[in-house]
C-alpha positions in Angstrom: 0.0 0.0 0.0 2.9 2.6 0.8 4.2 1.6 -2.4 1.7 2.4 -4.5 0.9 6.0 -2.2 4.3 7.1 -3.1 3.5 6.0 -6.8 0.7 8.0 -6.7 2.3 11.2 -5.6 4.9 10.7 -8.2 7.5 10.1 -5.6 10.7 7.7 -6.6 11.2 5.5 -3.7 14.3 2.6 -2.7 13.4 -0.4 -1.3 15.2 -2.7 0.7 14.0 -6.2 1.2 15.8 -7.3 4.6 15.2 -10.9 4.1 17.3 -10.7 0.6 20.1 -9.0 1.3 23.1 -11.3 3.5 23.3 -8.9 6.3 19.7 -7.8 7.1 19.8 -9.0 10.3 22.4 -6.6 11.3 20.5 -3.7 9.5 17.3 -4.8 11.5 19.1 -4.3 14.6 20.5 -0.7 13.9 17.1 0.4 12.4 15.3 -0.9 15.3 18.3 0.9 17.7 17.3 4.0 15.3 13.9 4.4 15.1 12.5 1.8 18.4 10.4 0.1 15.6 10.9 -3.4 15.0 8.0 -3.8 12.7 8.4 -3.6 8.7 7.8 -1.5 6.6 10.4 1.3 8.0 9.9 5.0 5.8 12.4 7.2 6.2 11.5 10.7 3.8 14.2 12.4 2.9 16.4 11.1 6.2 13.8 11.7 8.7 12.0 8.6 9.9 8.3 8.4 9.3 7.0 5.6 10.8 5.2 2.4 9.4 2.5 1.9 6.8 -0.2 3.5 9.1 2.1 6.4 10.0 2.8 7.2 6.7 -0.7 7.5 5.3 -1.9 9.3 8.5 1.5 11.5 7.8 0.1 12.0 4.1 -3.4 12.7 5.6 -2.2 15.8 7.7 0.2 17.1 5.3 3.3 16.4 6.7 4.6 13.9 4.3 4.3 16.1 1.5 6.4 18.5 3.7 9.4 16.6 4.2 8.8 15.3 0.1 8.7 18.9 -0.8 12.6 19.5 1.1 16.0 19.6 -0.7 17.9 19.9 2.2 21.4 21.2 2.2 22.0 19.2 5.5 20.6 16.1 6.8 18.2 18.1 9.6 16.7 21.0 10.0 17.5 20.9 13.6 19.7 18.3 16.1 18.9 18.4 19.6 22.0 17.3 21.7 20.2 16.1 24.9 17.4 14.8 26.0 16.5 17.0 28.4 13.1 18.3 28.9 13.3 21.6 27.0 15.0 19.8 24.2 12.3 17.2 23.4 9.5 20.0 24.0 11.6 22.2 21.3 11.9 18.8 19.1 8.4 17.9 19.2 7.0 21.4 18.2 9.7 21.5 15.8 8.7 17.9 14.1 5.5 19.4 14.6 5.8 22.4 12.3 6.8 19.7 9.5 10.7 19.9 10.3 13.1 17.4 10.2 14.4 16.7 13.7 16.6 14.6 15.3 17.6 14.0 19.3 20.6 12.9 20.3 20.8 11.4 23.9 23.6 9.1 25.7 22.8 9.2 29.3 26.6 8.6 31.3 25.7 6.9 34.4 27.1 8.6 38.1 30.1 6.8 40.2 26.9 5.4 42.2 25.4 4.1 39.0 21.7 5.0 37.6 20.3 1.9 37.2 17.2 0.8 39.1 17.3 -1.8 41.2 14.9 -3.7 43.2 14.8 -2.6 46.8 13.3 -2.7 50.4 12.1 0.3 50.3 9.0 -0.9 50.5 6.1 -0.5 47.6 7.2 3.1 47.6 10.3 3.0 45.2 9.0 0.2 43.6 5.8 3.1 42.1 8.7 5.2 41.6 10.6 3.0 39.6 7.6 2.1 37.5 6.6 5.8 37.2 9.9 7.0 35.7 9.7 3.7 33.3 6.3 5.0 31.8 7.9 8.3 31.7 10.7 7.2 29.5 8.8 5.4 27.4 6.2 8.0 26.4 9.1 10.3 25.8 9.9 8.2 23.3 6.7 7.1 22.0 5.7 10.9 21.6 8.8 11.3 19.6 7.8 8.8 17.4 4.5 9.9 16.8 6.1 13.1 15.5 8.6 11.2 13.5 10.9 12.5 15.3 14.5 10.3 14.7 15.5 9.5 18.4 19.2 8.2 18.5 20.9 6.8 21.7 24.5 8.2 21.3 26.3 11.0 22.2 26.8 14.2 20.5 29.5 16.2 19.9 30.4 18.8 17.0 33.2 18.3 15.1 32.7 21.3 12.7 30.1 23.7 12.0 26.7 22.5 11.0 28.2 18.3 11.5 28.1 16.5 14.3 29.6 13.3 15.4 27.1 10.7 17.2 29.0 7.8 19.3 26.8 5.1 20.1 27.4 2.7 23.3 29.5 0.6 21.5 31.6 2.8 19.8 30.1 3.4 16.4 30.2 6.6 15.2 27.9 8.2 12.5 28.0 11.9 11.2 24.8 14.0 11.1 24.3 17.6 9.6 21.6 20.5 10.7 20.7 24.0 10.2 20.5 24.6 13.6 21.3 22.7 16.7 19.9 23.4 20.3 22.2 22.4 23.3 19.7 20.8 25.8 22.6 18.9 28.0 21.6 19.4 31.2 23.3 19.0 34.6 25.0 16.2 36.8 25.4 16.7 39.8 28.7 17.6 41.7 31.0 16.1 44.0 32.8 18.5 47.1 36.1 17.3 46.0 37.3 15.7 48.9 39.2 12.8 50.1 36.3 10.1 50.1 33.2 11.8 48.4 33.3 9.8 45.1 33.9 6.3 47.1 31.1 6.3 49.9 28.9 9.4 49.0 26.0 9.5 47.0 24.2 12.7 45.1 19.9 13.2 44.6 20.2 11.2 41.7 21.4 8.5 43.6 19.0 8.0 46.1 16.2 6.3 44.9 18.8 3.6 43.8 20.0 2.7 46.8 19.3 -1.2 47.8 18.6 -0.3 51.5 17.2 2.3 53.4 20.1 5.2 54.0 19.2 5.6 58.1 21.0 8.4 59.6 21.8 10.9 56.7 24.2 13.7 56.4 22.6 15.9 53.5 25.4 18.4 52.8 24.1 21.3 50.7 21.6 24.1 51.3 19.3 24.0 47.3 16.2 23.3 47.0 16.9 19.7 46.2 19.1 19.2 49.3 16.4 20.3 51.0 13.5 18.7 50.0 16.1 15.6 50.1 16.0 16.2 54.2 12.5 16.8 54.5 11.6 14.0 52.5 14.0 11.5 54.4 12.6 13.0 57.8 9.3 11.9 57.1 10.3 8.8 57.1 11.2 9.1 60.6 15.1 8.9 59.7 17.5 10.8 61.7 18.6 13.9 59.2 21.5 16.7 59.8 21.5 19.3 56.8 25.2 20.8 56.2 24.9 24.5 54.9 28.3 26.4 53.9 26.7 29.8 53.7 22.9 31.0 53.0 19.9 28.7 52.3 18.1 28.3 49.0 20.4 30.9 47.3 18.6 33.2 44.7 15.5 32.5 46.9 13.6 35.1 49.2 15.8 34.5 52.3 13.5 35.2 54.9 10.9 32.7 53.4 14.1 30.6 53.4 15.0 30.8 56.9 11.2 29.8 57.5 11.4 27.0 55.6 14.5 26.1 58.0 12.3 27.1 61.0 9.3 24.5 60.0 12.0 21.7 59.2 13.5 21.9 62.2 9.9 21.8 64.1 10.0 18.0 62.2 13.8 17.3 64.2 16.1 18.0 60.7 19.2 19.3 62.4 21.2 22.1 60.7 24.9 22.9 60.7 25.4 26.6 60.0 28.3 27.4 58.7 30.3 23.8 57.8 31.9 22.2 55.1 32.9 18.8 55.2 37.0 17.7 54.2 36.9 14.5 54.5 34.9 11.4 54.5 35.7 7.8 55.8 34.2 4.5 56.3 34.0 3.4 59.4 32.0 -0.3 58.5 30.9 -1.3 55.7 27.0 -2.5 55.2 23.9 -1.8 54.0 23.6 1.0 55.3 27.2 1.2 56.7 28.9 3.7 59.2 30.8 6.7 57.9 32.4 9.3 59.7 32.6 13.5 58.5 35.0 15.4 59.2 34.0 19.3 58.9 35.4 22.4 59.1 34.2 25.8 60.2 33.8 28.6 57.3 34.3 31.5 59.9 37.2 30.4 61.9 39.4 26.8 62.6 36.7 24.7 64.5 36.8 21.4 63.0 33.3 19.0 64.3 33.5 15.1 63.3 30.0 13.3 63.0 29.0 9.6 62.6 26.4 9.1 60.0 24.9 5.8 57.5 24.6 7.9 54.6 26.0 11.2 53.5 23.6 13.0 50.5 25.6 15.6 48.6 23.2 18.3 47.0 25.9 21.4 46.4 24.8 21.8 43.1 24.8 20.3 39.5 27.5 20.9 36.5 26.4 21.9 33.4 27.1 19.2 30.7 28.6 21.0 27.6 32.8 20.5 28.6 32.8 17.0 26.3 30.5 18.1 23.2 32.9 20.2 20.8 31.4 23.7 21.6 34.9 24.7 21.5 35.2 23.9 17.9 32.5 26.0 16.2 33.2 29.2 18.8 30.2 29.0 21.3 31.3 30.7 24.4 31.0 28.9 27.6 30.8 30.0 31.1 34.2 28.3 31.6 33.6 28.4 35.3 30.0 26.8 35.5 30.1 25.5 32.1 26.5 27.2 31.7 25.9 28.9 27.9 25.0 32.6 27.9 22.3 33.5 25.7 20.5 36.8 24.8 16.6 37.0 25.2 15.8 34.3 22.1 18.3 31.2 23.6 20.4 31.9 20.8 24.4 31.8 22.0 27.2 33.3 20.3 27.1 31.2 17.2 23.8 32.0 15.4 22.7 28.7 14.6 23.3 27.0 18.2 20.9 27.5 20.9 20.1 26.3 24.5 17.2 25.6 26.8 17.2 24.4 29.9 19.7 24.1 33.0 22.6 24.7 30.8 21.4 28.2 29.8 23.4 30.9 32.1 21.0 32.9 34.6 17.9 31.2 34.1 15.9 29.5 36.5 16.2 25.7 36.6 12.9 24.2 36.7 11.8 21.7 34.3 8.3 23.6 33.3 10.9 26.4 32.2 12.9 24.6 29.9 9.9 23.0 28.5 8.0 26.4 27.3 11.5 27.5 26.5 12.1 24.8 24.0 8.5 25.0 23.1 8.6 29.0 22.0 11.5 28.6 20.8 10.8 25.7 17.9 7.7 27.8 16.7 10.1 31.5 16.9 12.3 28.7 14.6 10.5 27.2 12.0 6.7 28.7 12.7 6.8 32.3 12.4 6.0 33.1 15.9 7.6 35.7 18.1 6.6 35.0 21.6 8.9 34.6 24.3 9.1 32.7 27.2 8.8 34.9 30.7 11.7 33.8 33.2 10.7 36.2 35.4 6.9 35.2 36.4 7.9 32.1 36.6 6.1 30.0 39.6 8.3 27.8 41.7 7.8 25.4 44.8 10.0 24.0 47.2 8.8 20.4 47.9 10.1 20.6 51.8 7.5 19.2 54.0 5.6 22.6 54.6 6.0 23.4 50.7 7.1 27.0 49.5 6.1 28.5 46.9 6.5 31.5 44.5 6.3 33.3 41.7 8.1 36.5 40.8 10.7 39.0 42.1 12.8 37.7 46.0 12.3 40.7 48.3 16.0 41.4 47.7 16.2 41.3 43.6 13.1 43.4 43.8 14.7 45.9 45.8 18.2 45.6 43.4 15.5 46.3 40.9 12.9 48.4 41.6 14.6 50.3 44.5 13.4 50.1 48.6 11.1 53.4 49.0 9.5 52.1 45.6 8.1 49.0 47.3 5.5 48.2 49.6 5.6 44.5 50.9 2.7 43.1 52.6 2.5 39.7 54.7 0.8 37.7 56.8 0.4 34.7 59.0 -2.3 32.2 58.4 -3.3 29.3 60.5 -5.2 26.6 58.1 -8.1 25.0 59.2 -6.8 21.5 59.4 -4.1 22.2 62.2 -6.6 24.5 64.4 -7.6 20.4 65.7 -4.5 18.9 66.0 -3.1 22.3 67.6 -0.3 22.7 65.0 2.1 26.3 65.6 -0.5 29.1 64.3 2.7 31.3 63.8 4.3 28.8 61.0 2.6 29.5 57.7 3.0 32.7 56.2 2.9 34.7 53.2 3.8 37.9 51.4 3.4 40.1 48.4 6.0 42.6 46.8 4.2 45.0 45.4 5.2 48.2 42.8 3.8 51.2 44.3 4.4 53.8 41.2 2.3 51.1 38.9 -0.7 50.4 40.7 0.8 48.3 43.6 1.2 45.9 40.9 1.9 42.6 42.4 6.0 41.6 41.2 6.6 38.9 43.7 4.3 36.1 45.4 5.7 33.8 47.9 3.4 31.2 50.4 4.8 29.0 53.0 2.1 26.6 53.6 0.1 23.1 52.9 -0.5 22.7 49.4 1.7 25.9 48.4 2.1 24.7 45.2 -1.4 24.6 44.0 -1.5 28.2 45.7 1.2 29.2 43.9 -0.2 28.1 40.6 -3.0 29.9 40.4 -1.5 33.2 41.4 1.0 33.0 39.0 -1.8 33.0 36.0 -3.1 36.3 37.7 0.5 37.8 37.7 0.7 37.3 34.0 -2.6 39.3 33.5 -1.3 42.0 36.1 -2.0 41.3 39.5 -2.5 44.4 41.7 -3.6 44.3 45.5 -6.6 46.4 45.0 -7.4 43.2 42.8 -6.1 40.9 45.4 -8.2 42.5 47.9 -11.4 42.7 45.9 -11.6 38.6 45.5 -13.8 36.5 47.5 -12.1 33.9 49.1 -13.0 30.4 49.5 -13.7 29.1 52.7 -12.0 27.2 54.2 -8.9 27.1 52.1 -5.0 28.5 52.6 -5.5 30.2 49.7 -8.4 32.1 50.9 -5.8 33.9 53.2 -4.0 35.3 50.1 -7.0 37.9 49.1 -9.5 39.7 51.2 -9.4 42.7 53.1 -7.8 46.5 52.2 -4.8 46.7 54.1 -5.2 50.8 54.6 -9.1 51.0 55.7 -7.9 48.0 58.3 -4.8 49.7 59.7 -6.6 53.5 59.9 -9.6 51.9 61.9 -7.4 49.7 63.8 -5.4 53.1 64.7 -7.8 55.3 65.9 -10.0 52.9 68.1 -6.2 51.8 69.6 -6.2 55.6 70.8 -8.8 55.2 72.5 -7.6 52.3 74.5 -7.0 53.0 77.8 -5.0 50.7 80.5 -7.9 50.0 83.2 -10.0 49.1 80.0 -8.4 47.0 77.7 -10.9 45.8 75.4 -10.6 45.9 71.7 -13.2 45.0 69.0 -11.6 43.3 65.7 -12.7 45.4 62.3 -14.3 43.0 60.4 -12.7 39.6 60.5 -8.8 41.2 61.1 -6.7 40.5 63.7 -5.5 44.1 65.4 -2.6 45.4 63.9 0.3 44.2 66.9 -0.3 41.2 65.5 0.7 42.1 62.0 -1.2 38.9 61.0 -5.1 38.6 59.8 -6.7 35.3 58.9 -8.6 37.2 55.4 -6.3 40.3 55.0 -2.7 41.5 54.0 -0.8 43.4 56.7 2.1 46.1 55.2 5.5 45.8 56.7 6.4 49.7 56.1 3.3 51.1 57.9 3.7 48.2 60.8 6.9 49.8 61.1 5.4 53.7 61.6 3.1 52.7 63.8 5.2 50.8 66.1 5.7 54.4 68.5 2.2 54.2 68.8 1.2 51.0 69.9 4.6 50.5 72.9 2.7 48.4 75.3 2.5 44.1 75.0 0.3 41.5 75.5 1.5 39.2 77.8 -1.3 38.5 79.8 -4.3 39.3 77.1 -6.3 37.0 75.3 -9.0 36.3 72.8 -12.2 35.4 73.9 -14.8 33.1 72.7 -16.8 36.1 71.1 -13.6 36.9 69.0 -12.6 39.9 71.5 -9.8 40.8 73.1 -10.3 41.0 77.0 -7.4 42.1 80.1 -7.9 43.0 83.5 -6.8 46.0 84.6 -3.0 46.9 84.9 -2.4 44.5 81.7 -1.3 46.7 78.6 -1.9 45.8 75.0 0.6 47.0 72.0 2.5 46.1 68.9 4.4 42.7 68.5 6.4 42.1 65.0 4.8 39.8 62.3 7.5 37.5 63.9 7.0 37.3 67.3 6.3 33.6 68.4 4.3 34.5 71.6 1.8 35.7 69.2 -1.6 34.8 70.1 -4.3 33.5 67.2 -8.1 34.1 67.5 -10.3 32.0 67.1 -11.2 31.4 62.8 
């Protein structure tokens, strides 16, 4: 039937019978190694792989064989993805999509620990995640296929401009030619160096490989991943230290970070401030076995020694692109990260190479990134577009046991941005419904907004420490891209009872001015206050449905000098004393804080 398709569009076509040529068993392999199809017939259109005899007519049917029949190509691909990272098969995809010929190139080189997955007592837990990440890999490539994509598993590297040599795992090499190439690499992680680290420590991608459960864990490193690492392990009930050499979750908003900190070490992780390890030995081997640290102090000569089962290094991930021949055509390279600098269309410094993804130089490093990336950047490429993707609004979580989550400017690159007395930040403390039972800290979950005052009090940075942060954050991050203000954020009903709910609600300025002249009325043989509306008063900084601003907590603080100590809230929502007991300001901080009732 293809035979006579291809007659019919007046297309010449070889043919090669397998079963009549001497070696067709060995081309069987190699195609099959090419393409992941083992079924005949195998149509490849003008080098790019189509697919068998239903492929091809449903190819014909949406106009992409008569695409790739219509091309004289001076090179063998439109585009070659090195990588198979996530931007890069997004970018591929779209690109085979558009009626492009694409090819990925992808040789994954396994860690000192290995990569492999192996089966495990950890329960029916790792066994899901090992079968998760095997249906992952496999639609990968079956969504390649579908877009006749030509998926090749060796590893690239350029050897002059517009070629590139592919290596397969057992040494064969083959030449390939593009138009344009995107480097989508991606990272490994890094090792500290150190006598030992290679031999008995293992990195995040190691983890879930392990035959045993690690037991007491060292996690040296202070990202996101090292992190959520802990927290993870800690809710399993293991015994966790975290190492940090200087500030936690660097590029973050540092005082969400140190909260994160806070609500990990509620759960028992134990930090080291301030540490680096030297040296590692083994002390017994086993599964786990016993390992001793050696550490020294980043701020003087103290040197601290610590017995642990497992040590977890998270210090951060290399960028991949040292071994692939960027040298050779002129692409500049971050030579101490290794990361590619790119202007605001991922193009590098040769015009016909670009990069999405974790190897692309001051860009965040989230997978949902590199995917749009890749994706925009295939239909800028070969489908006339011109939309690029937003690094900025770009929502985030931190997957630590009380998830964080943002979107948009830190509090310190807004202020390197925007400038301090152009700001207004607002926060607040929430207590979610679900913890008011179990009597869970009321002065753990928190929030605040960055706001531009000179447009609108435009919302430019969202961040949410809290259950189910994520989904928060999600959400918000769609109203930042249609210009989020906090007369907007105010103006939305809540839903109740949600966390979210605690993100909108009331005007910050028609609470504190209330709040302000009833607290001048107070007097200290009459210490009773009634709440505005459903706000906590302003020495709380805090309201379960409203935004408190950190600037005008700060102006009022000469007016409101006295404490609370010995008040409370009462059933009816009011706050009661006896005489001699004074009420005033406490900072959004404070951990005596008292919570009303919801």
């Amino acid at each position: 039937m293809v035979k006579e398709l291809f007659s019919s569009l007046g297309v010449d076509c070889n043919i090669l019978e397998l079963d009549q040529v001497d070696d067709g068993a060995s081309v069987q392999e190699v195609l099959s190694e090419i393409t992941n199809q083992r079924t005949v017939p195998n149509i490849f259109v003008n080098k790019v792989h189509v697919g068998g005899c239903d492929r091809t007519f449903q190819a014909h049917q949406s106009g992409l064989l008569q695409k790739l029949l219509q091309e004289d190509p001076a090179y063998d691909y439109d585009l070659i993805v090195i990588g198979g990272g996530s931007g890069g098969l997004s970018c591929a995809q779209e690109a085979a999509a558009l009626g492009r010929r694409v090819m990925v190139l992808d040789l994954v080189v396994p860690s000192p620990q290995g990569t492999s997955w192996v089966k495990h007592n950890w329960e029916t837990m790792t066994e899901a995640i090992q079968k998760h990440v095997g249906s992952l890999n496999w639609s990968y490539q079956r969504a390649l296929r579908e877009k006749a994509v030509a998926y090749v598993n060796s590893y690239g590297e350029f050897v002059e401009h517009h070629k590139i040599k592919a290596t397969n795992g057992k040494g064969q090499e083959t030449c390939y030619t593009a138009a344009k190439f995107v480097i989508a690499t991606g990272e490994r992680p890094r090792y500290l160096g150190i006598r030992g680290d290679k031999e008995y420590c293992i990195t995040s991608d190691d983890l879930f490989s392990l035959p045993y459960c690690p037991g007491a864990t060292l996690v040296v490193g202070a990202s996101s991943v090292a992190l959520e690492c802990a927290g993870f392990l800690a809710g399993l009930g293991l015994e966790v230290t975290v190492m940090v050499r200087s500030q936690l979750l660097r590029g973050f908003d540092q005082e969400m970070a140190e909260k994160v900190a806070s609500s990990m070490q509620q759960l028992g992780v134990r930090f080291l401030r301030k540490f680096v390890p030297v040296e590692v030995q083994q002390l017994e081997k086993g599964s786990p076995g016993k390992l001793k640290v050696v550490a020294k102090s980043t701020e003087g000569t103290e040197m601290i020694e610590g017995l642990y089962n497992t040590v977890l290094l998270a210090i951060g991930r290399d960028s991949c692109t040292k071994k692939i021949g960027l040298e050779k055509i002129g692409v500049k390279v971050n030579e101490k990260t290794g990361k590619i600098p790119v202007n605001d269309v991922e193009q590098s410094s040769v015009p016909y190479v670009y990069a999405v993804g974790d190897v692309v130089e001051g860009k965040p490093e989230l997978t949902p990134v590199a995917v749009q990336a890749g994706r925009l950047l295939a239909r800028r490429l070969f489908g006339g577009r011109l939309e690029k993707c937003d690094y900025i609004n770009a929502p985030t979580v931190v997957f630590t046991p009380l998830e964080y989550g943002c979107c948009g400017y830190a509090e310190e690159k807004a202020v390197e941005v925007y400038r301090k007395e152009n700001l207004e930040v607002y926060h607040t403390l929430f207590w979610p419904l679900e913890w008011t039972v179990a009597c869970r800290d009321s002065n753990t979950c928190y929030a605040k907004i960055i706001c531009s005052k000179f447009d609108n009090d435009r919302v430019i940075g969202f961040h949410v420490l809290g259950p189910k942060a994520g989904e928060i954050t999600q959400g918000f991050a769609a109203a930042m891209k249609c210009g989020l203000t906090k007369q907007l954020l105010d103006d939305t009903i809540g839903i109740h009872p949600t966390c979210a709910q605690d993100d909108v609600g009331v005007t910050f300025g028609t609470w504190f001015l209330r709040a302000e002249l009833q607290y001048r009325q107070l007097s200290v043989d009459s210490c009773r206050f009634l709440p505005v509306g459903r706000c906590s008063p302003p020495w709380r900084s805090r309201s379960p449905r409203g935004w408190t601003s950190r600037r005008r907590a700060a102006e009022a603080k000469p007016l409101l000098s006295l404490s609370l100590s010995r008040c409370r809230f009462c059933e009816d929502g009011v706050l009661s004393g006896k005489p001699g007991d004074s009420v005033g300001a406490r900072r959004r901080d404070s951990s005596s804080a008292v919570h009303p009732p919801g």
